[in-house]
C-alpha positions in Angstrom: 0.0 0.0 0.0 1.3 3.6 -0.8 0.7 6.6 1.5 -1.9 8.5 -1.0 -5.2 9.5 -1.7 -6.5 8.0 -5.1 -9.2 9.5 -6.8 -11.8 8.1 -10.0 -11.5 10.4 -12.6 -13.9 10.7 -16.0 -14.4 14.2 -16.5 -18.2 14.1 -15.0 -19.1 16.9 -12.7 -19.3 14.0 -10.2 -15.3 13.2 -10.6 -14.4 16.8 -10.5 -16.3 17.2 -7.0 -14.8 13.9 -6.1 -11.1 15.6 -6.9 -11.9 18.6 -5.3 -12.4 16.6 -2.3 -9.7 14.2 -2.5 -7.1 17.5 -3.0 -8.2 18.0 0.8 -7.8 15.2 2.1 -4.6 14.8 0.8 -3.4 18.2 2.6 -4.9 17.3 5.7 -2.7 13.5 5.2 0.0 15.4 4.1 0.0 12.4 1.2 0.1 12.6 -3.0 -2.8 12.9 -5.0 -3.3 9.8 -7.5 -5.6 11.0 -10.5 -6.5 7.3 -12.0 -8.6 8.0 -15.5 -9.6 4.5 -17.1 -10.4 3.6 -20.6 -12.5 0.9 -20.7 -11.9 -1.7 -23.3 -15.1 -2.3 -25.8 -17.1 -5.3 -24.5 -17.3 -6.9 -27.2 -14.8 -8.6 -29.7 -16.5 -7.4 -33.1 -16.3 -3.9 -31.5 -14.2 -2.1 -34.0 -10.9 -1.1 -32.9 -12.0 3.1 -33.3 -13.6 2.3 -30.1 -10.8 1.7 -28.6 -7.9 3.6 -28.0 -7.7 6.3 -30.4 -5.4 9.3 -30.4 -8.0 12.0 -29.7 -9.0 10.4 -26.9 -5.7 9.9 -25.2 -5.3 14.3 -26.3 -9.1 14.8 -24.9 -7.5 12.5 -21.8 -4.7 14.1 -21.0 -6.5 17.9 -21.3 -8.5 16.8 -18.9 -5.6 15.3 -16.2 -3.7 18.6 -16.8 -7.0 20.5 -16.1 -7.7 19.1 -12.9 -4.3 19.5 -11.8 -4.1 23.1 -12.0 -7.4 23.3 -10.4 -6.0 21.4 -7.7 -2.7 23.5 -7.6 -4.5 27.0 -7.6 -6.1 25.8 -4.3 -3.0 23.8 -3.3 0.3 25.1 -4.6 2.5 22.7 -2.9 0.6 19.4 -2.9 2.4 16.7 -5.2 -0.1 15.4 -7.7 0.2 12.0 -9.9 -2.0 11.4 -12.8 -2.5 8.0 -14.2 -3.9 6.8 -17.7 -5.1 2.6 -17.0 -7.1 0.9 -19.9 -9.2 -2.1 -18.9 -12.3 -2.6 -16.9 -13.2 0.6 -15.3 -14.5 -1.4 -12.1 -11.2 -4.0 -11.8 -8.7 -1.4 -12.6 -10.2 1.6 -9.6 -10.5 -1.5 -7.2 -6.6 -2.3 -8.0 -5.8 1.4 -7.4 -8.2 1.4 -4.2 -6.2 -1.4 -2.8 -3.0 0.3 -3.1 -4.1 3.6 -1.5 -4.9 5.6 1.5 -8.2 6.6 0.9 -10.4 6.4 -2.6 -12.5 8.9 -3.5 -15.3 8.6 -6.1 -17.9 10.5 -7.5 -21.8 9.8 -7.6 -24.6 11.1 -9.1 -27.3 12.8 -6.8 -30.4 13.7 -7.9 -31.8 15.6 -4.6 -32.3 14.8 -1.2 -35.5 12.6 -1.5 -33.8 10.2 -4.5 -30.6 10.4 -3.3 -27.4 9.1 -4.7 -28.0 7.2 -8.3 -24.5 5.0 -8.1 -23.2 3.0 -10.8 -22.3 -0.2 -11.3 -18.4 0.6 -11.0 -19.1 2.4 -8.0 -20.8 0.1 -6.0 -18.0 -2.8 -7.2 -15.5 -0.5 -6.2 -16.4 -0.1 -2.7 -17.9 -3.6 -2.2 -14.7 -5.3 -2.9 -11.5 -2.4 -2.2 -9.7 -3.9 0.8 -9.4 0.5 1.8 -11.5 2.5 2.9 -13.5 4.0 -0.2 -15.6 7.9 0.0 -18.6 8.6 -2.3 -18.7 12.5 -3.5 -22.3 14.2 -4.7 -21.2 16.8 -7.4 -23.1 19.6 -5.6 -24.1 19.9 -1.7 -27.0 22.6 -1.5 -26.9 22.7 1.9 -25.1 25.6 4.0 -22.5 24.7 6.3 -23.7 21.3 7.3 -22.4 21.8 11.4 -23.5 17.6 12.2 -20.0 16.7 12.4 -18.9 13.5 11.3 -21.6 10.8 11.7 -20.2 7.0 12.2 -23.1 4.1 12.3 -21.2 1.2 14.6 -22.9 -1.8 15.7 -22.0 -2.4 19.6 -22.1 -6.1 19.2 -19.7 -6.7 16.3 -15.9 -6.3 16.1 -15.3 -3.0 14.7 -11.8 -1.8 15.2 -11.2 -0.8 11.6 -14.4 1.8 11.4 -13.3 3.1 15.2 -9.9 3.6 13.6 -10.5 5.1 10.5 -13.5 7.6 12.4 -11.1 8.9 14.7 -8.4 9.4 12.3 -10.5 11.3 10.2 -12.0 13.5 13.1 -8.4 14.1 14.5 -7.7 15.2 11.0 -10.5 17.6 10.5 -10.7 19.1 14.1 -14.5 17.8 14.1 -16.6 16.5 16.5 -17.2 12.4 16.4 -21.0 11.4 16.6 -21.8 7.8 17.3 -25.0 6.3 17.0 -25.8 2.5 17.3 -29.5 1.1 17.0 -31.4 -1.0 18.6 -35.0 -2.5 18.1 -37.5 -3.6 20.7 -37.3 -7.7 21.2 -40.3 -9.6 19.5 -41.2 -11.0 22.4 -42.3 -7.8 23.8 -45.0 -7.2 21.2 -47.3 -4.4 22.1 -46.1 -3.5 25.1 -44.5 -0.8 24.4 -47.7 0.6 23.2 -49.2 -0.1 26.6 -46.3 0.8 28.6 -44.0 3.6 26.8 -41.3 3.3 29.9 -40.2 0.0 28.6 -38.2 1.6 26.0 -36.3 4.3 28.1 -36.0 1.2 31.1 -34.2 -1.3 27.7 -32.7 1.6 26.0 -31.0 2.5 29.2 -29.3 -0.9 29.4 -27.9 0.3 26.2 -26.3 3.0 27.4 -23.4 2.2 28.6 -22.6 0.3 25.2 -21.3 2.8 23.0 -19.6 4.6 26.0 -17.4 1.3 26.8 -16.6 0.0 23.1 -15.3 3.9 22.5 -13.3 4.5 25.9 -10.1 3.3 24.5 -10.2 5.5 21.7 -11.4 8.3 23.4 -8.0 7.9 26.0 -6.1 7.9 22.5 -7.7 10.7 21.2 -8.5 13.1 23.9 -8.7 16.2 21.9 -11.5 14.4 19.7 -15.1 15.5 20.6 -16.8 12.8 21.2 -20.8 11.7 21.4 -22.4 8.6 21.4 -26.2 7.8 21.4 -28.1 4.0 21.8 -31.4 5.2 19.6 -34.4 3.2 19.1 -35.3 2.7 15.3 -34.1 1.1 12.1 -30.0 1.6 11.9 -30.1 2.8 8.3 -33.0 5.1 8.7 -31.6 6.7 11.8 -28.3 6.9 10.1 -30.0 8.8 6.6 -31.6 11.2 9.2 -28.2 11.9 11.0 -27.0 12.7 7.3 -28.6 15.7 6.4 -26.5 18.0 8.8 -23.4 15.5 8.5 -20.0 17.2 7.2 -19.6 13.1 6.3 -21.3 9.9 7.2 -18.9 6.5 7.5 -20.2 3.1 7.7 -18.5 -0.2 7.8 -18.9 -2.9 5.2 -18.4 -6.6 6.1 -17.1 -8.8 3.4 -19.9 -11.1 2.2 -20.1 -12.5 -1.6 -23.6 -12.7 -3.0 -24.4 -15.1 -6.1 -24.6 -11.5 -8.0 -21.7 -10.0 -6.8 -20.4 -8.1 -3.8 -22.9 -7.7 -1.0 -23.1 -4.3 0.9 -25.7 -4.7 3.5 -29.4 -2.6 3.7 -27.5 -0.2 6.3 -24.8 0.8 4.0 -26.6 1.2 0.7 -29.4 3.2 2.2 -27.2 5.6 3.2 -25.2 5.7 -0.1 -28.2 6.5 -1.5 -29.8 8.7 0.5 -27.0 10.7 2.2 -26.3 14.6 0.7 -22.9 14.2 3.0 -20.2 12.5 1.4 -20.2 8.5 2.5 -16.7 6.1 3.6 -17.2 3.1 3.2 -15.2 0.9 5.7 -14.0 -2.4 4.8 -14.4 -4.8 7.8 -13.3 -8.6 8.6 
């Protein structure tokens, strides 16, 4: 693995946002910028070879590297930046680059809050197989100053050390305040009850309480300048994790590696909130 931040790059306004935030977080690592631009091979055989490779596509290619890069120098005058032509499967080839960086960034395209993120297929390989952690960039963020700090879904009862890492890495980074929140649903066996008897949920939720607080005491003695909050809430993880989103400066999850007959399996937690979160999303990868 090299020390860098890697970033997907196809000339969409979702890539250029993606850059834009990638040139940051490679200041704040004090790490290179990758630019990776793939050209994907035609599909099929009888494809004629003018599909492929041509030379006004490797000038239109390279115009658009050496654009990016003085975007990112006018805003970053002494940040090293690498740019990277690959040719191959757009999905394969980012996941390779992924694996050998930092951080990957990648861009998606929103279309508003209610929709959310519209993510293609080589974005959701990407972060459903890269062994590092993987961020997904809107193009635009309408809204102002988003002051939610950075939002980390963890699940009390699963091994987790990689997403507690990463968070507080990220939060030392950015001087920003840490806010955990872990759900938690109502046994079966309790039925109605809580209907009848609302105190049941405050008397379970506050055997919760001190689960959160324990699994994060380490990391808080590690990071003591690092604001931390943590909250047991009652309620489906994914939608309590969308609504924690909309004042988020960024929203990490974890993704546990699970193969599914058609391909990488996120989870309901992590794809809800990659497409329904206006923050930027990480994506975690987790044993």
């Amino acid at each position: 693995m090299t020390a860098q931040v890697t970033v997907g790059l196809d000339g969409s306004d979702e890539s250029l946002a993606a850059a834009r935030w990638a040139a940051t977080q490679a200041v704040l690592r004090e790490v290179p910028l990758r630019l990776v631009h793939v050209e994907e091979w035609p599909s099929m055989p009888e494809v004629p070879m003018a599909y492929a490779r041509t030379l006004a596509h490797d000038e239109q290619t390279e115009k658009l590297m050496q654009e990016v890069t003085d975007r990112v120098f006018k805003h970053h005058p002494d940040l090293e930046v690498i740019t990277e032509h690959a040719h191959g499967r757009a999905a394969e080839e980012l996941t390779a680059a992924a694996n050998e960086a930092d951080l990957t960034v990648l861009g998606s395209r929103g279309l508003g809050g209610v929709r959310g993120f519209l993510v293609g297929s080589v974005s959701l390989a990407v972060v459903g197989v890269a062994r590092q952690p993987v961020v997904l960039v809107r193009a635009t963020d309408d809204r102002e100053a988003p002051e939610g700090g950075i939002v980390v879904g963890v699940d009390i009862h699963r091994q987790c050390e990689a997403l507690l890492a990463f968070s507080f890495s990220e939060a030392a980074r950015k001087c920003t305040p840490l806010r955990f929140l872990h759900s938690w649903a109502l046994p079966a066996a309790y039925g109605n009850a809580s209907t009848m008897d609302p105190g049941i949920r405050e008397e379970l939720g506050s055997h919760l309480l001190g689960g959160p607080d324990d699994l994060l005491e380490p990391w808080r003695k590690r990071y003591p300048d690092v604001e931390v909050e943590a909250k047991s809430v009652l309620g489906s993880p994914a939608y309590r994790l969308v609504e924690a989103a909309q004042t988020a400066q960024l929203v990490i999850v974890g993704r546990r590696s699970r193969s599914a007959p058609l391909g990488p399996h996120l989870g309901h937690v992590a794809h809800a909130v990659i497409h329904h979160s206006p923050a930027p999303v990480a994506i975690v990868p987790m044993a």
